[in-house]
MISEBA-823696 format. One record per residue (C-alpha): residue in one letter; x, y, z negated. Coordinates in steps of 0.5 Angstrom, whole numbers, padded with zeros to 4 digits, always signed. Layout:
% residues N
AXYZ ...
END
This chain:
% residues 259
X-0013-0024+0000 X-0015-0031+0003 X-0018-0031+0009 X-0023-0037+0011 X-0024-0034+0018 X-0018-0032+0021 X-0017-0037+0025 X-0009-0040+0026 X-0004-0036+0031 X-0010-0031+0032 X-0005-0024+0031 X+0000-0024+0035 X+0008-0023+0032 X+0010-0015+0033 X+0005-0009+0033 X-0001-0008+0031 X-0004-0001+0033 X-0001+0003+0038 X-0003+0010+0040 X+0000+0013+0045 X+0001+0021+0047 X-0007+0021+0045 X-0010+0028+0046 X-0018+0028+0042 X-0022+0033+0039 X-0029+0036+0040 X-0033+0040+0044 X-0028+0045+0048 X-0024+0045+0041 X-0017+0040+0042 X-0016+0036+0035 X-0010+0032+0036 X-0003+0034+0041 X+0000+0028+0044 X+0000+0023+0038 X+0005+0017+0039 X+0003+0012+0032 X+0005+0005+0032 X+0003+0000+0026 X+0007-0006+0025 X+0003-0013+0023 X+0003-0012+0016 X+0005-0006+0014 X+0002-0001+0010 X+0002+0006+0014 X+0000+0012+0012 X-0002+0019+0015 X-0001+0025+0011 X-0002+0033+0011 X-0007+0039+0010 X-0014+0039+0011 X-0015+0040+0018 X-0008+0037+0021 X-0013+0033+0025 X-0012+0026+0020 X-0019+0025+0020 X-0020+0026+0027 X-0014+0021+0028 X-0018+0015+0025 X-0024+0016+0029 X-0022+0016+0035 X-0018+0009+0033 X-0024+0006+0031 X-0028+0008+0037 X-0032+0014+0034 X-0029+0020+0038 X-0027+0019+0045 X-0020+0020+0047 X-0019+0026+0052 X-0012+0023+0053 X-0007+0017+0052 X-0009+0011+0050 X-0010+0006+0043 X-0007-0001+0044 X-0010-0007+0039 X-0005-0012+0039 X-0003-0012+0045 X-0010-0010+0049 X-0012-0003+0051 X-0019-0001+0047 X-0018+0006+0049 X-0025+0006+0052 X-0028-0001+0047 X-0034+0002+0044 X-0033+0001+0036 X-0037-0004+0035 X-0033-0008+0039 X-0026-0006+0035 X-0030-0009+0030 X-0031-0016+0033 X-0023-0015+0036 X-0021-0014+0028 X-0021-0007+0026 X-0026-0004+0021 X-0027+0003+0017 X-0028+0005+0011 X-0030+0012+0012 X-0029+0018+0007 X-0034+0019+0004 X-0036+0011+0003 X-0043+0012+0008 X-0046+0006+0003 X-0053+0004+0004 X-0056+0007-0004 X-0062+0004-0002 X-0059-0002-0001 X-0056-0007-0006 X-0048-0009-0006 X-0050-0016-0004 X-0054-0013+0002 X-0049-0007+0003 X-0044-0014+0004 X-0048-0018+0008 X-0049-0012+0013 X-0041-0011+0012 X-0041-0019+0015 X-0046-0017+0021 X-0040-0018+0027 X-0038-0025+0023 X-0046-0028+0022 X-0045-0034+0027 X-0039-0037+0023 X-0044-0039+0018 X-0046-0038+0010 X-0042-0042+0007 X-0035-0038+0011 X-0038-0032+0009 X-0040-0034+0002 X-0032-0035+0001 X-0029-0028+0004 X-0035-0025+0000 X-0032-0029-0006 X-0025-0025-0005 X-0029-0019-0005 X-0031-0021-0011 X-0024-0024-0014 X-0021-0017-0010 X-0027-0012-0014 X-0029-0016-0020 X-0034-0011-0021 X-0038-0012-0015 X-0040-0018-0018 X-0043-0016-0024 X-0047-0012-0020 X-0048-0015-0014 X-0056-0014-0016 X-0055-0007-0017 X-0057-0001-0012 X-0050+0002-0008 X-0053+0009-0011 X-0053+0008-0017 X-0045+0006-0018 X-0040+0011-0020 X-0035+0014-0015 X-0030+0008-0017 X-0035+0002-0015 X-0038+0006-0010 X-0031+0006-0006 X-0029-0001-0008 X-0036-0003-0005 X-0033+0001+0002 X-0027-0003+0002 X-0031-0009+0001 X-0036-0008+0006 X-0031-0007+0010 X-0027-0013+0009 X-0034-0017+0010 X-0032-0017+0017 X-0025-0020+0016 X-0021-0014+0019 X-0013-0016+0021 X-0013-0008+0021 X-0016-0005+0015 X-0016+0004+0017 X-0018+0009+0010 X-0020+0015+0010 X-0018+0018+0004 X-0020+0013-0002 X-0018+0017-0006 X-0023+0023-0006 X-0026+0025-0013 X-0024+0019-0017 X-0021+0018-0024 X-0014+0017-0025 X-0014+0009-0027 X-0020+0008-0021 X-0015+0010-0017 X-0010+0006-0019 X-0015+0000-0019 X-0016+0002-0012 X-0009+0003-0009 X-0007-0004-0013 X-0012-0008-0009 X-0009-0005-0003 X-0002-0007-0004 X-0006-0014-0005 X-0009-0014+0001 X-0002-0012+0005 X+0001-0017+0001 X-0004-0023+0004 X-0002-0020+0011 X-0007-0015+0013 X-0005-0008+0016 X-0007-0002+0013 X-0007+0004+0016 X-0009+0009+0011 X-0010+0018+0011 X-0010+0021+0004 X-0008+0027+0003 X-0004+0026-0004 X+0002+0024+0000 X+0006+0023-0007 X+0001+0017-0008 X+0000+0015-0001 X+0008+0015+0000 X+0008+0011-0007 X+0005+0005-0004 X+0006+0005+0004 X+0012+0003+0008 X+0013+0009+0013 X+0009+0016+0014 X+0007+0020+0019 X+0005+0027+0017 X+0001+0031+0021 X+0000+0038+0022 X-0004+0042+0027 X-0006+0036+0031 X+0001+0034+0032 X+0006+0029+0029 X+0011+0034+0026 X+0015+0028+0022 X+0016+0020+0021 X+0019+0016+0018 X+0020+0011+0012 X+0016+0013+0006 X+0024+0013+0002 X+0025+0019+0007 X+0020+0022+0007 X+0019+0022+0000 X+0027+0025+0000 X+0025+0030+0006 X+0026+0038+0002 X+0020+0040+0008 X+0016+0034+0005 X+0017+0035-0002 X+0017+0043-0002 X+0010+0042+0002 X+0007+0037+0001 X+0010+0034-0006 X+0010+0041-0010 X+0017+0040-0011 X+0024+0043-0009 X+0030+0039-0010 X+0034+0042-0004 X+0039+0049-0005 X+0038+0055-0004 X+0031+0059-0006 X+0025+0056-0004 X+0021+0061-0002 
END
């Protein structure tokens, strides 16, 4: 997706994220052990596992919504183990929540418009193009800019989501389960506009629980369980991994009884 207020030079050649033996949790109750993660620019990663491996957690802490206990988060070369979220958001860095956390009250025009609140100083007519790439990415937010967030299906509802999000220009794009309750075809729909998006250079880290999904469309993987990194790798290994298709894929091509 062109981005008309990226500025050259503004992403530096190497990684984009990197978290580093990070501890977090809530209250007295640890979530995450020691995660190492990195995400290269440009790639699309993806974190899988059971509900309650802690997924979730993970990309709250990256975008500033959960504290780290321990270990830090690195932002192309910077340490915002400490930023507040809002900032993160002003480096760069934007969220899609699971769960979508629109404004039902409030139009997709105006669910965009609060999408581009940390880029209101570059002016109407840079957001007026990144809001036209939105559109080109999500054709049906346009036809119903004028229309309540709440009264969208689930499907334009996420796509609302990512657009909102993307509003801000983001270099690196987190995505907590895009997939949840939708339809076959809008899931395609929706994982077509993330392989565009990689495609035009964003970085995307994205959790999901379908890891047969996931995996399809991202470059490398990690999977989580109980709070901890149990594998990584490309997505090809993964895929070929017995534990991961045993557990995670519903399949078993290794030998043996799979009990």
């Amino acid at each position: 997706m062109p981005d008309p207020m990226r500025e050259p030079g503004a992403v530096a050649a190497g990684t984009a994220l990197a978290v580093g033996s990070l501890t977090a949790g809530y209250g007295r109750v640890a979530v995450l052990h020691d995660i190492d993660l990195h995400v290269a620019d440009g790639e699309m990663v993806t974190v899988v596992g059971a509900n309650g491996a802690g997924k979730s957690t993970l990309l709250k802490v990256i975008a500033g919504l959960v504290p780290a206990r321990r270990g830090t988060v690195s932002f192309e070369g910077r340490d915002i183990t400490r930023l507040k979220a809002e900032r993160r958001v002003d480096l760069g860095m934007a969220l899609v929540p699971e769960g979508r956390r629109l404004f039902g009250p409030l139009t997709v025009a105006e669910n965009l418009e609060l999408g581009a609140y940390s880029r209101r100083r570059s002016g109407p007519e840079a957001l007026d193009r990144v809001r036209e790439t939105v559109f080109d990415l999500f054709p049906q937010l346009s036809e119903r800019s004028a229309q309540p967030a709440a009264t969208l299906s689930g499907g334009e509802q996420q796509m609302l989501a990512i657009g909102r999000a993307l509003m801000s220009s983001p270099r690196l794009l987190l995505l907590d389960e895009p997939s949840l309750g939708l339809a076959p075809l809008v899931v395609k729909e929706i994982f077509a506009a993330l392989d565009r998006l990689r495609a035009d250079g964003v970085t995307v880290l994205l959790v999901e629980q379908d890891a047969r999904l996931a995996l399809k469309h991202a470059d490398r993987g990690y999977v989580l369980r109980t709070g901890g990194v149990a594998l990584s790798g490309t997505a090809a290994d993964l895929v070929a991994d017995d534990d991961v298709r045993l557990i995670y894929l519903g399949q078993w091509h290794g030998k043996g009884d799979a009990r």
